[in-house]
Structures are given as structure tokens and as C-alpha cells.
C-alpha positions as CSV (number, residue, x, y, z in Angstrom):
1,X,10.1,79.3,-81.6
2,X,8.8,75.9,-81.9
3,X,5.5,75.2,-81.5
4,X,4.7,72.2,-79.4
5,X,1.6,70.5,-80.4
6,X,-0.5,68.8,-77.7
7,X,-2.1,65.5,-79.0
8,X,-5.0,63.6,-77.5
9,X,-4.4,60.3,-76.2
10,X,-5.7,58.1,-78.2
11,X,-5.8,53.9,-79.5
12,X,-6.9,52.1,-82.6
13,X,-10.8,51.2,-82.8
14,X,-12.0,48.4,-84.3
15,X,-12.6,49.5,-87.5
16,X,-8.8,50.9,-87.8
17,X,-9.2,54.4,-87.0
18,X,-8.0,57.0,-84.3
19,X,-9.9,56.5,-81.1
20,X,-10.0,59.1,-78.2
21,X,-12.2,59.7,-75.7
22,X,-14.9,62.3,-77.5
23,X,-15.0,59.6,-79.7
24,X,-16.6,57.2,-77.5
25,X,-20.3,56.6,-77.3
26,X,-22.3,58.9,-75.3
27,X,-22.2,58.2,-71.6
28,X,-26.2,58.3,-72.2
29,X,-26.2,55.4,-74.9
30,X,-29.5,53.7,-74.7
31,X,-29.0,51.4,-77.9
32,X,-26.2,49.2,-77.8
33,X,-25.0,48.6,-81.2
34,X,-22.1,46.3,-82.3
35,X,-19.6,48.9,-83.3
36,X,-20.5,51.2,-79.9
37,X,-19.9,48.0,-78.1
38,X,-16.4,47.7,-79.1
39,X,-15.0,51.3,-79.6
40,X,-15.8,50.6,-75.4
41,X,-13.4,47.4,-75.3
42,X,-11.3,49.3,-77.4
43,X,-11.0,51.8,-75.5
44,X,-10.3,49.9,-72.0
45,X,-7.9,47.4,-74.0
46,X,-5.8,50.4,-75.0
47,X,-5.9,52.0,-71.9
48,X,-8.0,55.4,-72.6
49,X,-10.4,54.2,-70.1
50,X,-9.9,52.0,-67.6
51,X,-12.5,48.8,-66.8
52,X,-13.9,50.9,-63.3
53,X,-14.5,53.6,-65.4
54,X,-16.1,52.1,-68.3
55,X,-18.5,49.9,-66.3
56,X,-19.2,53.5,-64.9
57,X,-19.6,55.7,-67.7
58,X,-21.8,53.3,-68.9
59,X,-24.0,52.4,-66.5
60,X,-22.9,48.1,-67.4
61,X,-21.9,45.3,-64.9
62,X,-18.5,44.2,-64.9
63,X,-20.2,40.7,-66.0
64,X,-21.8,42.5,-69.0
65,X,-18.5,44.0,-70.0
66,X,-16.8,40.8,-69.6
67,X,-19.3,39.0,-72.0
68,X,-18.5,41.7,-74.8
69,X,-14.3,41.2,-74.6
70,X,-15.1,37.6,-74.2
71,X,-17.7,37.8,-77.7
72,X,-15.1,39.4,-79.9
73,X,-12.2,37.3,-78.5
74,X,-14.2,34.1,-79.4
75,X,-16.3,35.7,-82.2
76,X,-15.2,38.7,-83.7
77,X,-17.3,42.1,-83.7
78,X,-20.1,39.9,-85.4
79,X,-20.2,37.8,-81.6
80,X,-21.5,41.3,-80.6
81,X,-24.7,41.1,-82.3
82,X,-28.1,40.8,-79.9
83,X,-30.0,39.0,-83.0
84,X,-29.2,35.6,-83.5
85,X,-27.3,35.2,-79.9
86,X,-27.5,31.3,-80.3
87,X,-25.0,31.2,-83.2
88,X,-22.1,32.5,-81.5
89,X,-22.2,30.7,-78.0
């Protein structure tokens, strides 16, 4: 008998790697740090979580979301960064 194995969905983070949902930073995440800030967009790009949910989870406006997708699109992961904001806008 073959044994089926059940995988958990999952996409590619930003640095690469196997991303699923236990993965994800805490729903309690206080400190938002560049690489927690996109395993989220990750995450909703690739469909593990959708944009509702994530604003949700996390306790973030849809406007503050928005600005991180719109930081790595224009900036990279490094457009993520709190220190220096002036450089990358």
C-alpha cells in the first residue's frame, strides 16, 4: 500500500526558501523587521494568505501593507528598512 504524503501549502520567501504558514511571523509581532515584513508579502503574493487576512493577522492597514509591496517593488527588501527612509522614496 502506498503511502500518500500530505504536504503543507507552501511559496518561496524572499530569501529562497520554503514558506508556509507556521513559518510566518507571529500574529503578536511587535518589531517589524525587514525580512518579517516580506515573508508577509510573500506570503499574500503567493497566495498562502490572502491581503484580508494578512492586514488581520497582523493588526496593519491595508495602506501600510500596500507601502511594503510598493517598497520592495521599487526598492528591493533593503526599501523595507525604517532607518534611513529618505533614501528609498
Amino acid at each position: 500500500m502506498q503511502r500518500r504524503q500530505q504536504r503543507e501549502p507552501y511559496v518561496i520567501g524572499p530569501d529562497g526558501t520554503p514558506l508556509t504558514l507556521a513559518d510566518l511571523p507571529s500574529p503578536n509581532t511587535k518589531r517589524w523587521v525587514i525580512r518579517r515584513k516580506a515573508e508577509v508579502v510573500s506570503a499574500v503574493r503567493g497566495g498562502l494568505l490572502s491581503f484580508d487576512a494578512a492586514c488581520e493577522r497582523y493588526r496593519i492597514t491595508e495602506e501600510e501593507f500596500l507601502s511594503w509591496e510598493k517598497a520592495i517593488d521599487k526598492h528591493g527588501m533593503q526599501g523595507l528598512r525604517a532607518t534611513r527612509v529618505q533614501q528609498y522614496r
